[in-house]
BAKEVO-540720 format. One record per atom (N, C-alpha, C): residue in one letter; x, y, z. Coordinates in steps of 0.001 Angstrom, whole numbers, plus 500000, padded with zeros to 6 digits. Layout:
N
ATOM r     xx     yy     zz
ATOM A      X      Y      Z
...
END
This chain:
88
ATOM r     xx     yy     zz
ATOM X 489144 517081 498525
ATOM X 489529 515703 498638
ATOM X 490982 515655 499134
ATOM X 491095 514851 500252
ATOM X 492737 514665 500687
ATOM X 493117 513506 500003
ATOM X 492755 512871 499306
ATOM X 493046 511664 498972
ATOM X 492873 510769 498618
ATOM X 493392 509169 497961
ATOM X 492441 508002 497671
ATOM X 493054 506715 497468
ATOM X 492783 505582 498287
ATOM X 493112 504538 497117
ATOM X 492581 503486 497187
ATOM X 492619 502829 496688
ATOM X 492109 501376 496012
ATOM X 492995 499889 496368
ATOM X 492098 498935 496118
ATOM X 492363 498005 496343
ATOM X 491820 496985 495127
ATOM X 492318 495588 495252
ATOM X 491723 494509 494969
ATOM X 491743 493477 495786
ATOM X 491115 492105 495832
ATOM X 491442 490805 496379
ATOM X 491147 489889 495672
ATOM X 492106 489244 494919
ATOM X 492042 487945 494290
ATOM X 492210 486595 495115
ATOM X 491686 485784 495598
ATOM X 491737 484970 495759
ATOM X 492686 485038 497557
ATOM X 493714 485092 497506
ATOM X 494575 485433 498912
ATOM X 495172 486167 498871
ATOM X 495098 486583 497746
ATOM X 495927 487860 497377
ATOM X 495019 489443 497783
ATOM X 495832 490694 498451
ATOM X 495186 492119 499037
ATOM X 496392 492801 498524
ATOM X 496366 493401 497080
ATOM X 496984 494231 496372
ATOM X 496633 495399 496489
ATOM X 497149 496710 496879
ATOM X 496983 498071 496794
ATOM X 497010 498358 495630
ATOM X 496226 498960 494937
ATOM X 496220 499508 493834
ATOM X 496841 500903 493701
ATOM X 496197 501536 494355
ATOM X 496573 503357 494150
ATOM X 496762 503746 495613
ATOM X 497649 504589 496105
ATOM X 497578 505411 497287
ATOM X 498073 506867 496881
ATOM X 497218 507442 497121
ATOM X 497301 509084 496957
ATOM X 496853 510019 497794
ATOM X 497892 511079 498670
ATOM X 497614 511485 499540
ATOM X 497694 513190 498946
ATOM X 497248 514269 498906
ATOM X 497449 515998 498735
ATOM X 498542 516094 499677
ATOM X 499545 516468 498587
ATOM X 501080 516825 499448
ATOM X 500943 517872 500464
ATOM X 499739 518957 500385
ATOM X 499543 519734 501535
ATOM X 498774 519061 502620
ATOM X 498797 517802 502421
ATOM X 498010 516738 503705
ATOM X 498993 515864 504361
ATOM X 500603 515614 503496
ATOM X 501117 514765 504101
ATOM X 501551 515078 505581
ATOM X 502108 513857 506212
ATOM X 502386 513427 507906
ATOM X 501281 513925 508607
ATOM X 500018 513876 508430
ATOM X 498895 514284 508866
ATOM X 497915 512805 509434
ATOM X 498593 511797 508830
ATOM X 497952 510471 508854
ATOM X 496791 510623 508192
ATOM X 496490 511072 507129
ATOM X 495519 510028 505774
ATOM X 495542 508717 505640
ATOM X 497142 508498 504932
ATOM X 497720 507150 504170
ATOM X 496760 506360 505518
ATOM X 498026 506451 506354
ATOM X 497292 505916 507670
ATOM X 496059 505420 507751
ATOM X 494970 506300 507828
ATOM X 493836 505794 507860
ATOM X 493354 504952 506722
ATOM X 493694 505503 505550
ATOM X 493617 504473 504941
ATOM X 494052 503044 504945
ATOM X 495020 503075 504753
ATOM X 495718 501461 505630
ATOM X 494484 500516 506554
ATOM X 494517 501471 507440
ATOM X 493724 501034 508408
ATOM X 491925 500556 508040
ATOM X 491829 501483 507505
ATOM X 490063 501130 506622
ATOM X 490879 499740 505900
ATOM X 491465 499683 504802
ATOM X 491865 498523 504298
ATOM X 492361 497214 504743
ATOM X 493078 497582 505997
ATOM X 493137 496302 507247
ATOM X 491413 495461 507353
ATOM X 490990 496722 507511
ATOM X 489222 495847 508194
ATOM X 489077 495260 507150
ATOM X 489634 495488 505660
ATOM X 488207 494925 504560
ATOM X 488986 493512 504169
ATOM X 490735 493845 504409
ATOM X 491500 492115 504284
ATOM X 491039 491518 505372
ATOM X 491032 491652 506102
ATOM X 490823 490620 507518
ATOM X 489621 490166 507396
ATOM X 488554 491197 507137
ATOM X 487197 490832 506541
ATOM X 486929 489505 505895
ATOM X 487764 489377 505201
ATOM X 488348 488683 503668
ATOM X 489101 487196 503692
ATOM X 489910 487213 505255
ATOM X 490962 486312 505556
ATOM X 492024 486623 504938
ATOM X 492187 487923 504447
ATOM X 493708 487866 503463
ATOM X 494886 488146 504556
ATOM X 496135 487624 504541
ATOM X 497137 487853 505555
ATOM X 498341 488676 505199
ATOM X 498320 488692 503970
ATOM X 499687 489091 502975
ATOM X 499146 490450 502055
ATOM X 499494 491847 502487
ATOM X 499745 493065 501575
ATOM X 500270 493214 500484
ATOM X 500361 493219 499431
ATOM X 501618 493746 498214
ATOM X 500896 494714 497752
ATOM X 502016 495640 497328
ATOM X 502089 496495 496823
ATOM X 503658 496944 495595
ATOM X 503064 497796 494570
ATOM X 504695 498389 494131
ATOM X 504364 499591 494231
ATOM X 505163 499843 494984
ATOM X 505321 501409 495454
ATOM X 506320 502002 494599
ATOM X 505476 503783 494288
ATOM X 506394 504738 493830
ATOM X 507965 504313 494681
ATOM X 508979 504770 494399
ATOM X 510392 504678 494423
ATOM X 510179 505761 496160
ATOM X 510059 506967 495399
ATOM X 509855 507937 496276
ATOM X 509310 507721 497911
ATOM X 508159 507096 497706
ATOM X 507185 506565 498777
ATOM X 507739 505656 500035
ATOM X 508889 504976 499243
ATOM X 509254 504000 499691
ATOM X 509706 503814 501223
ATOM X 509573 505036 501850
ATOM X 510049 505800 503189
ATOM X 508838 505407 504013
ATOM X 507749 505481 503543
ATOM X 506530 506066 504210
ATOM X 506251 504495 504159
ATOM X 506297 503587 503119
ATOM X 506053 502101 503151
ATOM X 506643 501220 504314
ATOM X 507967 501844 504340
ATOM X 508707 500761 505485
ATOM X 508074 501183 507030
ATOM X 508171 502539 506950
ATOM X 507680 503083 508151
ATOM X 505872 502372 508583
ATOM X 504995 502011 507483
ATOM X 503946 501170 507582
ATOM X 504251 499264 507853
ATOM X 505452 499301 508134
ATOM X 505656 497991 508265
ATOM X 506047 497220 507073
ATOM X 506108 497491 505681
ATOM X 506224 496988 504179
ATOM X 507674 496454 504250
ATOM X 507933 495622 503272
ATOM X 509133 494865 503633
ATOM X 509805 494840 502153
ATOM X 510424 494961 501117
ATOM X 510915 495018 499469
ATOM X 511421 493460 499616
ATOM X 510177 493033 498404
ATOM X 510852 491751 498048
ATOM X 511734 491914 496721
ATOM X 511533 492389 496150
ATOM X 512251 492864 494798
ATOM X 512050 494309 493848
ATOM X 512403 493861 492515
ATOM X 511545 495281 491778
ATOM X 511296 494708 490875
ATOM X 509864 495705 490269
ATOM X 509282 495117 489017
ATOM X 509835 496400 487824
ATOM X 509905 496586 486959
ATOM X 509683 497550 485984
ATOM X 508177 497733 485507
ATOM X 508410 498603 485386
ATOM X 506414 499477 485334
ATOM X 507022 500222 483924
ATOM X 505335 501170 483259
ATOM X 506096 501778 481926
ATOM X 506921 503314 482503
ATOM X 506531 503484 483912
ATOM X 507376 504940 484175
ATOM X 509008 504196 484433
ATOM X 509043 503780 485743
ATOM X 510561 503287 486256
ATOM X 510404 501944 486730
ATOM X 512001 501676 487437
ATOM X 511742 500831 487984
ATOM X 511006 501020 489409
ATOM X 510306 499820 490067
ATOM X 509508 499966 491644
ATOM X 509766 499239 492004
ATOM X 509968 499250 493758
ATOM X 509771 498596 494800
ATOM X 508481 497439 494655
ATOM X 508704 496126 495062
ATOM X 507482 495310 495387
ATOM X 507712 495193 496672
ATOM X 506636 495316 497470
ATOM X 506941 495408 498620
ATOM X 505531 494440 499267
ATOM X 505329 493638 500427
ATOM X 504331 493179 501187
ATOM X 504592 493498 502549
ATOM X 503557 493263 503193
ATOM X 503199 493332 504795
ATOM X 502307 491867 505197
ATOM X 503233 491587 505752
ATOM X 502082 490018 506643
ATOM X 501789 491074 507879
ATOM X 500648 489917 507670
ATOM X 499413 490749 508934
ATOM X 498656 489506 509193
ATOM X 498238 489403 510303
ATOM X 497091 488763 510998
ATOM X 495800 488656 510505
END
């Protein structure tokens, strides 16, 4: 397995749940594809707006996907990035 993640959609809301890539897979474009499978299933959906709270760490690989930090939340590990993507 290279990888996995999840989603939800509430209402207009397309929250990432989990993104997990095998560190011997990263810059290989997984995440990527994933993203991309998950594009089809919001648009599917009409959702226009991404959020996510991203690991701290990650936070490189988020902007580089277009993600934008609206603030931070505290989680029970640290504090995180909240981050969204408008999309079409």
């Amino acid at each position: 397995m290279l990888g996995f993640a999840s989603y939800k959609i509430t209402g207009d809301a397309f929250e990432l749940e989990d993104l997990f890539v095998d560190p011997s897979f990263w810059r290989r474009g997984v995440a990527t594809a994933f993203g991309r499978q998950h594009d089809r299933r919001r648009r599917a959906a009409g959702v226009r707006r991404i959020w996510v709270t991203g690991n701290p760490h990650a936070l490189p690989f988020y902007e580089s996907a277009g993600f934008h930090v609206e603030g931070e939340v505290h989680t029970v590990f640290y504090p995180a990035p909240r981050l969204y993507r408008a999309t079409l």
